[in-house]
NULO-501124 format. One record per residue (C-alpha): residue in one letter; x, y, z. Coordinates in steps of 0.05 Angstrom, whole numbers, plus 32768, in hexadecimal, padded with zeros to 4 digits. Example, Ala and Ser with C-alpha at 12.3 -4.5 7.8 and 13.67 -1.06 7.14 Angstrom:
// residues 2
A80F67FA6809C;S81117FEB808F;
//
This chain:
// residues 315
X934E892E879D;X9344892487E8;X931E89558819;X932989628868;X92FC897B8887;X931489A488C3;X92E88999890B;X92EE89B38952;X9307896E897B;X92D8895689AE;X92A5898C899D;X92598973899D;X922E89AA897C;X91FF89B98939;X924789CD8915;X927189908920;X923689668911;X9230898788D1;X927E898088BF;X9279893388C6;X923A892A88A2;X9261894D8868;X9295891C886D;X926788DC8869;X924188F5882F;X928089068810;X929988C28817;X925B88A28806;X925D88C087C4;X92A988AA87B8;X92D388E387CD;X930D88DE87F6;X92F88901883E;X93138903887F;X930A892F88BF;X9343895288DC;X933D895E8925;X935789A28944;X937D89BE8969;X938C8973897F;X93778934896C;X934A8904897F;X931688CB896C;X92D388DF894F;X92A388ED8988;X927288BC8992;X923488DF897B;X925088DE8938;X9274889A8929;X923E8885890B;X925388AE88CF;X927B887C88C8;X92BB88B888BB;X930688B588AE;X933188DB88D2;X937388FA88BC;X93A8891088EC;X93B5894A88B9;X93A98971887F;X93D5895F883A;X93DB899F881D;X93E3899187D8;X93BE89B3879F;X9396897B8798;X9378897A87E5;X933D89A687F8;X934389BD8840;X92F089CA885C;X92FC89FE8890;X92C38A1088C9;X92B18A6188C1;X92D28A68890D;X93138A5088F6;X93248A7B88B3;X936A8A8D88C6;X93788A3C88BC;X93748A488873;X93C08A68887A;X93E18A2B888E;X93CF8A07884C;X93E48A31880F;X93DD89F987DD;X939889E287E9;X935B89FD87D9;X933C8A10880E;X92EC8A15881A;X92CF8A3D8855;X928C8A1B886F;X92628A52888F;X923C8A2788C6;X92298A6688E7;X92398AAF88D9;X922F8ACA8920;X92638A9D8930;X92958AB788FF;X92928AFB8920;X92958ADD896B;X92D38ABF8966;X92FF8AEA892A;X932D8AFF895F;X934C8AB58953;X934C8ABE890A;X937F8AF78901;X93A38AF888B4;X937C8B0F8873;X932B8B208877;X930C8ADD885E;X92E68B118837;X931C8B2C8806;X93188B0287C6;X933D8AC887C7;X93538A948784;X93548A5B87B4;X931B8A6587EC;X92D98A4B87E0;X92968A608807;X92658A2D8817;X92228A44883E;X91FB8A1A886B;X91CD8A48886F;X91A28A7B883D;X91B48AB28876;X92048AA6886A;X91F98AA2881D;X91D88AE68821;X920F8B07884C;X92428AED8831;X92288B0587E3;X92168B4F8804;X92658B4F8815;X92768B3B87CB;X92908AF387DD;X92978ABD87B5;X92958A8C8797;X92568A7387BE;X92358A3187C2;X91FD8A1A87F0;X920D89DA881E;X91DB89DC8855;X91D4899C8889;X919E896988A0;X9183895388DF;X918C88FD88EC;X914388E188F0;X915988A9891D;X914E88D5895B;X912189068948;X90DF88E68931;X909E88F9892A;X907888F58971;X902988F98981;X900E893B897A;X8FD0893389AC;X8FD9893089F6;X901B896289F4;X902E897C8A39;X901D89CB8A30;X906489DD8A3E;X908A8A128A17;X90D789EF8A0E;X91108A2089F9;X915E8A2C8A02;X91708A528A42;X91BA8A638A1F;X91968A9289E5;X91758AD189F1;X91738ACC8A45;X91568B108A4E;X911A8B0A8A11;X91078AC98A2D;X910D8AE18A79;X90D88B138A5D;X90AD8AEA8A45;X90AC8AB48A82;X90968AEB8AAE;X905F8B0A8A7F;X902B8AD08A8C;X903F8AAF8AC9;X90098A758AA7;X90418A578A79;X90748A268A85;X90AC8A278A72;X90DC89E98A66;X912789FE8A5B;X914E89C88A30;X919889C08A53;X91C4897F8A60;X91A189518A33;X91AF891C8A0E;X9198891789BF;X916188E289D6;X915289058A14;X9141894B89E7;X911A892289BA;X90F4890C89EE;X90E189518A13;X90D0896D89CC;X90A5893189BB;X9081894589F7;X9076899889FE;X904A89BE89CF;X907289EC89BE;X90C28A0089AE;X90D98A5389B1;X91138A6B899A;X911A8ABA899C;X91618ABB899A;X919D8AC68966;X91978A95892A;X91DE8A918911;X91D08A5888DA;X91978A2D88D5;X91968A108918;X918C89CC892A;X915989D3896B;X911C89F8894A;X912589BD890F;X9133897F8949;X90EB89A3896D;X90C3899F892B;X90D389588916;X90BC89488957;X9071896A8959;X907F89A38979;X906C89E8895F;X90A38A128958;X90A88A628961;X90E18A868954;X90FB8ACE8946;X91108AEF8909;X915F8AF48920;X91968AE088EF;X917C8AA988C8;X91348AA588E6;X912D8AE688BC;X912F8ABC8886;X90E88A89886C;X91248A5E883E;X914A8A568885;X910E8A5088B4;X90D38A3F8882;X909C8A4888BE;X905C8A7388B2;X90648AB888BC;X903D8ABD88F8;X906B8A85891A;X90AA8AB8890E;X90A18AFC8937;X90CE8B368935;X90F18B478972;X90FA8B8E8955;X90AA8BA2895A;X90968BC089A0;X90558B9089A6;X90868B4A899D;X90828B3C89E7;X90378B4589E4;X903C8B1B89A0;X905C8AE689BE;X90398ADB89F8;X8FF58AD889E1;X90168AA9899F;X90328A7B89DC;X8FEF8A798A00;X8FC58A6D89CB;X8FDD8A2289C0;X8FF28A1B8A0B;X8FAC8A298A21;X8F8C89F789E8;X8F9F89C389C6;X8F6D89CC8995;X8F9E8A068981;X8FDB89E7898F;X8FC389A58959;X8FA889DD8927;X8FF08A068930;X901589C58922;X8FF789B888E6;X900289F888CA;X904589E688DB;X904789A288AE;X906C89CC8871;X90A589DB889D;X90AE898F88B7;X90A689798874;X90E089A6885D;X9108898B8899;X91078943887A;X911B8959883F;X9159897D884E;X9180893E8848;X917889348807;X917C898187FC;X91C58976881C;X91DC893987EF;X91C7896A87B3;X91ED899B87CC;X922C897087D7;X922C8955878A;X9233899D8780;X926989A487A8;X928E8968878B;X928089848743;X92A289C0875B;X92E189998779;X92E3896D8737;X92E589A68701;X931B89C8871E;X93458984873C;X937F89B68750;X93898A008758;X93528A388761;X93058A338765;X92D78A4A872F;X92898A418737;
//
């Protein structure tokens, strides 16, 4: 049995991360997995050698290979008849975004040979409203090497978020209190990020939540309280396990109101800010464990491969 796990070349972004930490848990636990680079080859990009992956300049489409095919990509799953093929829904906004690229038969239709993996609870409940399966969860993990636990006290009262989701919302709610400040995260590194979030109070994210994203997770391990939505995933406490009252709807006509005095309340004292964080604790601690949540979820996966060595999935 040998798996290859298909990934965007020279992409640097929460999916390819994920795709490599599959393969190195994979081959830490004895099974033969290698990336395979598309549309062209190349070597692994440097934020994730040390994976420590093997790269294949192909697929081997035998009945014995499993292809692992990124949710953007489906239509690759007609170039290899004989493998089993298993479709890893990193995101299901995604999916919809680019299935112009993807012509050929609906990933949806059931298929003998197509497994569905979900990283997220959000993908597993879409994908079982649409009748799909079979379904298994394989979610992802953050690397603790970068993103550590930073002092609490003494936080600049800056409000970090990303200026590429929701524009307009966050445009809003810059120019409701002209008392906040506003930090926008762009063109940094890994350490550099770290660094900003080990230093604001406080991380928003009001826009689309496609999977369980990386940045709300990467802001939390480092101390600062986190605020999101209830888009996509964020909808969700097993994707985004904050307190309620850290997760506003968009959808109600007082959210701006909501999240402006929410943002001022632990920008204007950090007597709030400290009691918000630890409110907050349950949600870091289920950060550090999604690691070992993940290596679960991979035996599972292998179990599945190893019952049914050759031919179609059964779960």
């Amino acid at each position: 049995m040998r798996v290859f796990i298909l990934c965007p070349a020279a992409t640097i972004s929460g999916g390819p991360e994920a795709l490599h930490q599959l393969c190195a848990a994979l081959r830490a636990k004895g099974v033969d997995a290698a990336m395979v680079y598309y549309p062209a080859q190349c070597p692994v990009p440097e934020p994730y050698r040390h994976y420590g992956v093997a790269v294949s300049p192909g697929v081997v489409d035998v009945p014995e290979s499993v292809v692992v095919i990124p949710e953007v990509v489906t239509s690759i799953a007609l170039r290899f008849p004989n493998a089993r093929k298993a479709v890893w829904w990193l995101s299901v906004d995604n999916y919809f975004k680019w299935l112009h690229r993807n012509p050929g038969p609906s990933v949806f239709e059931p298929r003998p040979d197509l497994l569905h993996l979900c990283q997220s609870q959000y993908a597993h409940d879409f994908l079982a409203g649409r009748g799909v399966g079979p379904l298994l969860m394989l979610t992802d993990y953050l690397t603790t090497d970068v993103f550590v636990p930073r002092p609490l006290s003494g936080r600049l009262p800056l409000v970090a978020y990303n200026p590429k989701k929701a524009p307009e919302t966050t445009q809003a709610l810059i120019s409701r209190d002209a008392r906040q400040v506003w930090m926008p995260l762009e063109n940094l590194s890994k350490s550099a990020l770290a660094d900003l979030l080990g230093e604001v109070r406080l991380y928003v994210d009001f826009g689309p939540h496609p999977g369980r994203d990386r940045i709300p997770r990467e802001a939390a391990l480092c101390g600062a309280v986190v605020i999101t939505g209830r888009r996509g995933a964020a909808g969700l406490a097993a994707d985004v396990p904050l307190p309620d009252r850290f997760r506003l709807d968009e959808r109600r006509s007082e959210f701006e109101a909501e999240a402006t005095s929410l943002i001022a309340e632990m920008l204007h004292g950090e007597a709030a800010f400290l009691a918000a964080a630890e409110e907050q604790a349950g949600y870091r601690n289920w950060i550090g464990r999604n690691h070992q949540v993940f290596l679960a979820q991979v035996d599972d996966f292998i179990a599945t491969m190893s019952v049914h060595p050759a031919g179609g999935w059964a779960v």
